[in-house]
Each structure stands twice: as structure tokens, then as C-alpha cells.
VEXKE-443297 format. One record per residue (C-alpha): chain; residue in one letter; x, y, z. Coordinates in pm, whole numbers. Example, Ala and Ser with C-alpha at 12.3 -4.5 7.8 and 13.67 -1.06 7.14 Angstrom:
{kette: A rest: A x: 1230 y: -450 z: 780} .
{kette: A rest: S x: 1367 y: -106 z: 714} .
% end
This chain:
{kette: A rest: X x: 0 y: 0 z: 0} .
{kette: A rest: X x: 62 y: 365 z: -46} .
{kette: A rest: X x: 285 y: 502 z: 245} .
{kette: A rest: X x: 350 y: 863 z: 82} .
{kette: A rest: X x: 461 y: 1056 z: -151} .
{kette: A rest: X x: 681 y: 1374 z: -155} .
{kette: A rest: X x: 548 y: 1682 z: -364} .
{kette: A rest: X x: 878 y: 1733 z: -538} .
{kette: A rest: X x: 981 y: 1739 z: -900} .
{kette: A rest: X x: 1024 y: 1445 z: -941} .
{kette: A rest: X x: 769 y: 1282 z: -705} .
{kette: A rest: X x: 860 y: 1007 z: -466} .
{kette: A rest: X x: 606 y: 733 z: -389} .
{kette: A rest: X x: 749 y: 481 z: -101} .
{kette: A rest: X x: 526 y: 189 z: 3} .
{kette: A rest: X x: 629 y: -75 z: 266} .
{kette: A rest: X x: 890 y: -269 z: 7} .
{kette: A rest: X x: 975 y: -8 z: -273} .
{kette: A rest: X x: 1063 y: 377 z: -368} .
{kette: A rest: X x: 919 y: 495 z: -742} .
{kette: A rest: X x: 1069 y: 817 z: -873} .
{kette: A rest: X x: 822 y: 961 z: -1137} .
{kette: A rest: X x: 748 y: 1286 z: -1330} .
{kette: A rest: X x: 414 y: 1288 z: -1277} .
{kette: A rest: X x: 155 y: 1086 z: -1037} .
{kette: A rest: X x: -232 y: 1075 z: -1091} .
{kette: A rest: X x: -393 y: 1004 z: -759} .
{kette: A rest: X x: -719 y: 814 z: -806} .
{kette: A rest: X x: -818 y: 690 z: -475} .
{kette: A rest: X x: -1169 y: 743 z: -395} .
{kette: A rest: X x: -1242 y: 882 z: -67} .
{kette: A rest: X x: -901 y: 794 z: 55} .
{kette: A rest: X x: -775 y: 1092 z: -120} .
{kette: A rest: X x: -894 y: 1267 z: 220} .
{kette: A rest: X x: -547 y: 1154 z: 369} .
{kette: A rest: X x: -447 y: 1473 z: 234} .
{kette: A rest: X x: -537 y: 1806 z: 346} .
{kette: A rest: X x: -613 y: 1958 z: 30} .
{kette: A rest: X x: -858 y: 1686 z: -76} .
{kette: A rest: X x: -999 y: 1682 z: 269} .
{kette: A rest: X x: -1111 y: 2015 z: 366} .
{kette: A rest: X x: -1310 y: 1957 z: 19} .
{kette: A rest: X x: -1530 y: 1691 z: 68} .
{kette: A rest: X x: -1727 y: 1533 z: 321} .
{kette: A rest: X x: -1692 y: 1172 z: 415} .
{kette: A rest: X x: -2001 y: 982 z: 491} .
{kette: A rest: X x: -2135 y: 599 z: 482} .
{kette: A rest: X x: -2312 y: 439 z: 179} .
{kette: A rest: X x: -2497 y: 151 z: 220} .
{kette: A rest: X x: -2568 y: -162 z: 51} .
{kette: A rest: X x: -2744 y: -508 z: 23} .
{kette: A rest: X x: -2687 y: -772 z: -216} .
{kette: A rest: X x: -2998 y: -1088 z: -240} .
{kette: A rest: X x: -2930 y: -1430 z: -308} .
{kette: A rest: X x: -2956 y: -1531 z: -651} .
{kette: A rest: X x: -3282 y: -1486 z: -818} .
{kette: A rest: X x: -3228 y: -1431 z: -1172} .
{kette: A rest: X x: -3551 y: -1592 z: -1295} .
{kette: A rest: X x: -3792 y: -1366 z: -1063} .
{kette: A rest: X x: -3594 y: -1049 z: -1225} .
{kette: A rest: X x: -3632 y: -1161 z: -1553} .
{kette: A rest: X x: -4042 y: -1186 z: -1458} .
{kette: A rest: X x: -3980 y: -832 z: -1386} .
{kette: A rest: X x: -3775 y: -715 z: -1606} .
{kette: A rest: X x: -3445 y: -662 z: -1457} .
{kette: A rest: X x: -3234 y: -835 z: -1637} .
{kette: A rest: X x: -3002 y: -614 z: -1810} .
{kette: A rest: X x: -2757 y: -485 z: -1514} .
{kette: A rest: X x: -2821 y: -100 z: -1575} .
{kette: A rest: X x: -2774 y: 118 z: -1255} .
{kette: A rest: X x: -3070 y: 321 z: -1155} .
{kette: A rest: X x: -3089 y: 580 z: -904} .
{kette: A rest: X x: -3360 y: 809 z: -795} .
{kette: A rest: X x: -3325 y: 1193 z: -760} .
{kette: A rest: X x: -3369 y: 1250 z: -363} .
{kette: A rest: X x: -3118 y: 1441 z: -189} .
{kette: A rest: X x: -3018 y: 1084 z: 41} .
{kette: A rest: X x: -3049 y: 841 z: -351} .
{kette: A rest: X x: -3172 y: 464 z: -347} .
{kette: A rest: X x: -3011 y: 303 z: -582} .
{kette: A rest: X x: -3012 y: -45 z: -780} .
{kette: A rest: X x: -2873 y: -300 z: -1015} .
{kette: A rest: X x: -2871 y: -644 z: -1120} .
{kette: A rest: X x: -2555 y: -853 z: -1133} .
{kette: A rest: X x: -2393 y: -1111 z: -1369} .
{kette: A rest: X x: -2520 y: -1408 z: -1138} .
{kette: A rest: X x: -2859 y: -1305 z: -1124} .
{kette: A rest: X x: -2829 y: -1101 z: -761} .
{kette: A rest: X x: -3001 y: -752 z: -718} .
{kette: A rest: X x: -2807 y: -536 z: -562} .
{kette: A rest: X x: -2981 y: -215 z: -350} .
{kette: A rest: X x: -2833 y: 70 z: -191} .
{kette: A rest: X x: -2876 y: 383 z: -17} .
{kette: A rest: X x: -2644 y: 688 z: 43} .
{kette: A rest: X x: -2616 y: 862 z: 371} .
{kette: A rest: X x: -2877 y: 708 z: 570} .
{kette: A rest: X x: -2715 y: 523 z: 886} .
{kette: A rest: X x: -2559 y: 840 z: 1033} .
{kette: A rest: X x: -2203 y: 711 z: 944} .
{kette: A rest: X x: -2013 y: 1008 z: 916} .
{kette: A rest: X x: -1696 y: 1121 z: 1001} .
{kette: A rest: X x: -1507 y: 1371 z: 1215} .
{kette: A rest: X x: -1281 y: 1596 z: 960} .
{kette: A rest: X x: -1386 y: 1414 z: 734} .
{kette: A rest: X x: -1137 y: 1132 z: 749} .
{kette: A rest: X x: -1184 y: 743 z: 613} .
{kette: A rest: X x: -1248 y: 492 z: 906} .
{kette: A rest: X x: -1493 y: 266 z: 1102} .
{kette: A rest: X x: -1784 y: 432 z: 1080} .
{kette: A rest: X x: -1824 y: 390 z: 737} .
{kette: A rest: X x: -1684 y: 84 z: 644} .
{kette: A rest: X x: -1785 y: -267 z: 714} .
{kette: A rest: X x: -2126 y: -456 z: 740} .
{kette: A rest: X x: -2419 y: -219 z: 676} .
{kette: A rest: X x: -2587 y: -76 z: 1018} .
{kette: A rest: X x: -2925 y: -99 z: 835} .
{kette: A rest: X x: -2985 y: -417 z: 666} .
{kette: A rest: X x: -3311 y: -399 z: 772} .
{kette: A rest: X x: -3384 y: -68 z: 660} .
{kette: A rest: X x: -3268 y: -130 z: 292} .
{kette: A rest: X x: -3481 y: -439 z: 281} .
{kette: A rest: X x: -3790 y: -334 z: 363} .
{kette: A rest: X x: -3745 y: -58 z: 109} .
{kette: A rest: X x: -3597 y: -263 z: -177} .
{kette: A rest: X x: -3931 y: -433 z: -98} .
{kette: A rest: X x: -4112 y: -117 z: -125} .
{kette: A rest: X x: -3981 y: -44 z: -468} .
{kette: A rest: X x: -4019 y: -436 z: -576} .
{kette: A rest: X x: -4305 y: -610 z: -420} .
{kette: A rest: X x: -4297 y: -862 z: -691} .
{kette: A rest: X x: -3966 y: -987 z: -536} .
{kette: A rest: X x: -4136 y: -1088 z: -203} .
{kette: A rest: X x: -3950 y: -1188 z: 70} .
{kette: A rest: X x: -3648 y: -1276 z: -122} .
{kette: A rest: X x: -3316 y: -1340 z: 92} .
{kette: A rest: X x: -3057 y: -1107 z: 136} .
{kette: A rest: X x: -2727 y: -1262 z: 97} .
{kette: A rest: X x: -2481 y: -985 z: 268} .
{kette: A rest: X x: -2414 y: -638 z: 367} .
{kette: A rest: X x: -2189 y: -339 z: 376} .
{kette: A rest: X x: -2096 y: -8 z: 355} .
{kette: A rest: X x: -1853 y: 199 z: 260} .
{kette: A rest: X x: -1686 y: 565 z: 242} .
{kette: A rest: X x: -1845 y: 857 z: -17} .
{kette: A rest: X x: -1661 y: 1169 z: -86} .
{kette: A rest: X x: -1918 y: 1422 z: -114} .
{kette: A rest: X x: -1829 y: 1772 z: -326} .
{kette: A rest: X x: -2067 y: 2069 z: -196} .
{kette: A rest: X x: -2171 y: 2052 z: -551} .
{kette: A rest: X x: -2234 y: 1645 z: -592} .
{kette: A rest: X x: -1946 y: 1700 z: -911} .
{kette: A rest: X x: -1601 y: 1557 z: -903} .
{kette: A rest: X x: -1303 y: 1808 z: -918} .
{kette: A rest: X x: -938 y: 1750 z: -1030} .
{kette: A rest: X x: -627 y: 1964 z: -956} .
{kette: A rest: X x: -273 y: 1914 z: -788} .
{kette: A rest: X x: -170 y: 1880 z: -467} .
{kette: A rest: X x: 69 y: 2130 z: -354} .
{kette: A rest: X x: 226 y: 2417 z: -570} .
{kette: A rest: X x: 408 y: 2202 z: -837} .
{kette: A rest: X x: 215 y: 2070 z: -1105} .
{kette: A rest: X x: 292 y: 1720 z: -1133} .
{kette: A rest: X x: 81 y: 1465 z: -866} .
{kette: A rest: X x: -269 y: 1513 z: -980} .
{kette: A rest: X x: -549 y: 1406 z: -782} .
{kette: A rest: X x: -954 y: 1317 z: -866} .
{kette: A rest: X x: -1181 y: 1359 z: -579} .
{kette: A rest: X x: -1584 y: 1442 z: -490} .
{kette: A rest: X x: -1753 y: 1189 z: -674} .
{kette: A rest: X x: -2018 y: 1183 z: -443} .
{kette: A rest: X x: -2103 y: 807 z: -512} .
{kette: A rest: X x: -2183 y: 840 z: -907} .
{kette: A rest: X x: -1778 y: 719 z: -962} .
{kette: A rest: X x: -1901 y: 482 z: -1269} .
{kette: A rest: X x: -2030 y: 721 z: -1552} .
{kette: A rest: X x: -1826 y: 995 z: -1453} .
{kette: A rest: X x: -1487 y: 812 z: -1449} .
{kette: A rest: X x: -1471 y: 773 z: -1820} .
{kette: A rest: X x: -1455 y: 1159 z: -1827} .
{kette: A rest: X x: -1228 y: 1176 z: -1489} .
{kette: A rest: X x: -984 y: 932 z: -1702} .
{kette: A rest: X x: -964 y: 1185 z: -2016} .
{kette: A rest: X x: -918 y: 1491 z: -1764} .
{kette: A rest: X x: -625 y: 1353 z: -1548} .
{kette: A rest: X x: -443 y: 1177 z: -1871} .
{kette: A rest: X x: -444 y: 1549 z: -2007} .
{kette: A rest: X x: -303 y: 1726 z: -1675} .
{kette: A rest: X x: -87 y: 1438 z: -1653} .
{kette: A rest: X x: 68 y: 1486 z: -2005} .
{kette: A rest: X x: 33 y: 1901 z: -2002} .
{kette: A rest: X x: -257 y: 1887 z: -2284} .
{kette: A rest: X x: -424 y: 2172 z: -2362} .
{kette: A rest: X x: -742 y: 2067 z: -2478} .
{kette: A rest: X x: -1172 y: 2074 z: -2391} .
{kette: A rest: X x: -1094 y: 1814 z: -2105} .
{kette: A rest: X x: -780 y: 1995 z: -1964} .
{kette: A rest: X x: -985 y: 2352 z: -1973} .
{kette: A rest: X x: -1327 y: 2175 z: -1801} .
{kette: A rest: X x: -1490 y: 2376 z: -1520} .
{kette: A rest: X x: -1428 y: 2062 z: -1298} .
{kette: A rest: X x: -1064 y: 2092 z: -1320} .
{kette: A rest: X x: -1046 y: 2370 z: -1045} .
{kette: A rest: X x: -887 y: 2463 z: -722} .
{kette: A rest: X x: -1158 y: 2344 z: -425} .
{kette: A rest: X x: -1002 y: 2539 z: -166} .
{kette: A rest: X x: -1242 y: 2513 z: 131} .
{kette: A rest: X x: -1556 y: 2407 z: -6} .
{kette: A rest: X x: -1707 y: 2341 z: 339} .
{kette: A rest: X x: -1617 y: 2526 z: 660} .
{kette: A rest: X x: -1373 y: 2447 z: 895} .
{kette: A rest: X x: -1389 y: 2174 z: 1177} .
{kette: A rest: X x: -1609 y: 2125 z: 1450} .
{kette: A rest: X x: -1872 y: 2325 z: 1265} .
{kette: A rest: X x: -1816 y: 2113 z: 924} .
{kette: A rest: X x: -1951 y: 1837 z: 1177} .
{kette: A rest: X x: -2160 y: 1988 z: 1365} .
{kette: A rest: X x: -2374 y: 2124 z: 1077} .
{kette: A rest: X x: -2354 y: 1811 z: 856} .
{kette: A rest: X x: -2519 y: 1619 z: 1104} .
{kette: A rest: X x: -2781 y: 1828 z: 1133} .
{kette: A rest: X x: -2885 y: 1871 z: 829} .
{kette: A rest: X x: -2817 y: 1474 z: 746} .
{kette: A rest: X x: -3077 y: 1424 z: 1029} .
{kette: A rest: X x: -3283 y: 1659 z: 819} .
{kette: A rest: X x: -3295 y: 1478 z: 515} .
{kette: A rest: X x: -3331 y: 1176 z: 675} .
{kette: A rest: X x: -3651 y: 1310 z: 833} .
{kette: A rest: X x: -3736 y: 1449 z: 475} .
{kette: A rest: X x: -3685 y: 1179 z: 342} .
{kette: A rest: X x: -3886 y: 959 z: 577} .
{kette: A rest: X x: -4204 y: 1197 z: 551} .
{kette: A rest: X x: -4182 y: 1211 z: 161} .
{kette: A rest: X x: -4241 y: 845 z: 147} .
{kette: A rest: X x: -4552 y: 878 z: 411} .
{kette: A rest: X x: -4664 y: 1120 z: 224} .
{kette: A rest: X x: -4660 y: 1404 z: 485} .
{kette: A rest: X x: -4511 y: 1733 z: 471} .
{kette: A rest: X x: -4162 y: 1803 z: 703} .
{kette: A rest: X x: -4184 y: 2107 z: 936} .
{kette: A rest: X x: -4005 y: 2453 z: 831} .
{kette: A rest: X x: -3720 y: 2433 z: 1000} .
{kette: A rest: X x: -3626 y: 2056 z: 860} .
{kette: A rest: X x: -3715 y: 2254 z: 483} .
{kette: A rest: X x: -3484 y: 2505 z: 598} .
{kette: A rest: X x: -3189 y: 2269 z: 710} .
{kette: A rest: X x: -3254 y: 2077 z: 414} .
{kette: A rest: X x: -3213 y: 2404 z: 183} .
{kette: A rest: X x: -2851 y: 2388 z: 339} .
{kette: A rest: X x: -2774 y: 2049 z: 193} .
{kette: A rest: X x: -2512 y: 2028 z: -50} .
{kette: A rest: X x: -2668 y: 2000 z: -407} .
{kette: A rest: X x: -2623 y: 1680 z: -686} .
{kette: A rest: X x: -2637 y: 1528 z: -1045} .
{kette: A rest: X x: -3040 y: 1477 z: -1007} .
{kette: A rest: X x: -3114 y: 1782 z: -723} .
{kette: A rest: X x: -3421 y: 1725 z: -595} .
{kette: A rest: X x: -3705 y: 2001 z: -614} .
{kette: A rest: X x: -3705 y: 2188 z: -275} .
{kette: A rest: X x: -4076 y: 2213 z: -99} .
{kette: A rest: X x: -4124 y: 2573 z: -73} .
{kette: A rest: X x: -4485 y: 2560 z: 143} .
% end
């Protein structure tokens, strides 16, 4: 694994058994970018969660699912779904157990079995009644890096131009990558071109505000949408002040339409 690297021309990367020299690094690590400072005070670091059936690939192909396409609705805390090769539905949910972490950093409480299986089932139920009580083979969860604006951003880390990092995918890393490949093979090889000049290649700076309030207010306004969230699908309408913590939340790909009542 990755023990450092030096931000000097050239870079050094040392791991446990070896030293690389190189000209230029690309840093593609997910939310484990927030080792860094620079990444970190950029993003916020919270759990997504995730259950996986047994294999049922002839009551998906009743209904349909059969293809492996990734859907995801447009609420501000996304379900999310997709069929596998071996005839599994998979079914997730971002930012719904509370795991979140202190300056925003990668550990325990987002990684690991999910904290609510339960939770997920009964709504993958919801969405698929046709499925009926199918099993659900396993579990987990794991880290998000959430931008303010739900986009990725690329830059460098430090003042030299030459280790190049992607970070804030906000847990849409699939369709995006292909684009996140172009951009960092251009700042890794100087182009100047439409992917090299793209408005997500930019300097985050401090996106969110510094620690304890980063904390402080993210869990109150996760609460919020998780209360939001809860009354949408009863039907009932949330209270002012959860619309107006809500209104703080950071926005994504699919935003969805703020109640205004």
C-alpha cells in the first residue's frame, strides 16, 4: 500500500517494500484521497450503504431486470439499484445510517457490514413487491466523498504541477470516471485541450467550513434529510425548520425540487 509521496519534481512514492521516482503521479483513490489536506477540507466523508440478495435471476427476468443498468432516484439521500452477472439484485442507499466522520477522514464508521440491513430491505421491498421476501445474501458499507456541488473536481496537490489528484464523486464514480480518465491523462501529459480547460478541473479550496462546525452542521442537516426523506415516502409534509436545514444540503447530479410551502 501507499505510504506517501513527496510533492517534489520528481515525485517520490514509497510503500512498505519499494521507492518509485516519477514525473508525474495521478492520484485516483476514492475517498481515501482525504489523507491529504487539500482533498480533505473539500469533501465530506459519509457511509453508503448496501445489500446484495441471493440469486434470483428468474424472478428479475419476470420483472424485467435483467439487463444490469444502474438506476438511481433523484432524492437528496439516492436509493439506488442494479442487477448482477449471477442473477443477484443489488440495493443501496447513500447517507442514511448516520455514518459520518469527524474531519472528514476514512475509518470505522463507514466501512464494514451495513448498520441498516433492515432498513434497505424493507425498502428494496417497497420499490419491488414482486420480489417478495427474497433473501438477502450480505451487507456493507462503505466511504463517499461528497463535493458541496455532488461533481467531481481534479487539480494538484501542492504548488508544483505534477501529482494530480480526482476527488468528490459523491457516489456516481461509474459514468463519470470515463470523463475523470480523459481529464487527469491530459493534466498528466500538459494537454491543452476541452478536457484539460473543463470547469471541474479547479482549485476546491475550502468548499465546506472548517472543523467542528463542518460536523456539527452536517449532522444536522443529514438528520434533516433523513426526516425528509422519511415523511416524503408517508406522504406528509416536514416542518419549516427541517425545509430550511434541508435548503442547506449540498446539491447533486439529479437535485431534488425543494418544498417551498
Amino acid at each position: 500500500p501507499l505510504v506517501s509521496i513527496s510533492l517534489t519534481n520528481p515525485a517520490v512514492v514509497k510503500t512498505p517494500e519499494a521507492k518509485i521516482t516519477a514525473d508525474k503521479v495521478v492520484i485516483a483513490m476514492n475517498a481515501w484521497a482525504t489523507r491529504w489536506d487539500q482533498v480533505r477540507q473539500a469533501v465530506l466523508v459519509v457511509a453508503g450503504d448496501i445489500i446484495v440478495t441471493e440469486p434470483i435471476g428468474d424472478r428479475l427476468e419476470k420483472i424485467g431486470l435483467t439487463d444490469g443498468l444502474g438506476v438511481s432516484d433523484g432524492r437528496a439521500l439516492i436509493e439506488y439499484y442494479r442487477t448482477t452477472l449471477d442473477g443477484r439484485l443489488a440495493f443501496g442507499k447513500g447517507g442514511m445510517s448516520g455514518g459520518f466522520t469527524y474531519g472528514s477522514k476514512v475509518g470505522g464508521e463507514v466501512e464494514g457490514a451495513s448498520a441498516i440491513t433492515n432498513s434497505l430491505t424493507k425498502a428494496m421491498r417497497t420499490t419491488f413487491p414482486d420480489l417478495g421476501s427474497v433473501g438477502v445474501y450480505k451487507s456493507w458499507r462503505g466511504p463517499i466523498d461528497r463535493s458541496k456541488s455532488g461533481l467531481p473536481f481534479f487539480w494538484h496537490l501542492g504548488r508544483r504541477r505534477n501529482v494530480f489528484f480526482a476527488a468528490g464523486f459523491s457516489g456516481n464514480g461509474i459514468g463519470p470516471s470515463h470523463i475523470a480518465g480523459k481529464i487527469l491523462s491530459g493534466l498528466a501529459l500538459e494537454k491543452q485541450d476541452e478536457w484539460t480547460a473543463c470547469p471541474l478541473v479547479r482549485d476546491p479550496n475550502r468548499d465546506f467550513p472548517p472543523e467542528p462546525f463542518r460536523y456539527i452542521g452536517s449532522k444536522l442537516v443529514q438528520k434533516a434529510l433523513q426526516a425528509k426523506d422519511i415523511n416524503d415516502n408517508e406522504g406528509r409534509e416536514s416542518s419549516r425548520f427541517v425545509r430550511f436545514l434541508t435548503d442547506l444540503a449540498p446539491s447533486g447530479l439529479s437535485p431534488f425540487r425543494r418544498n417551498k410551502k
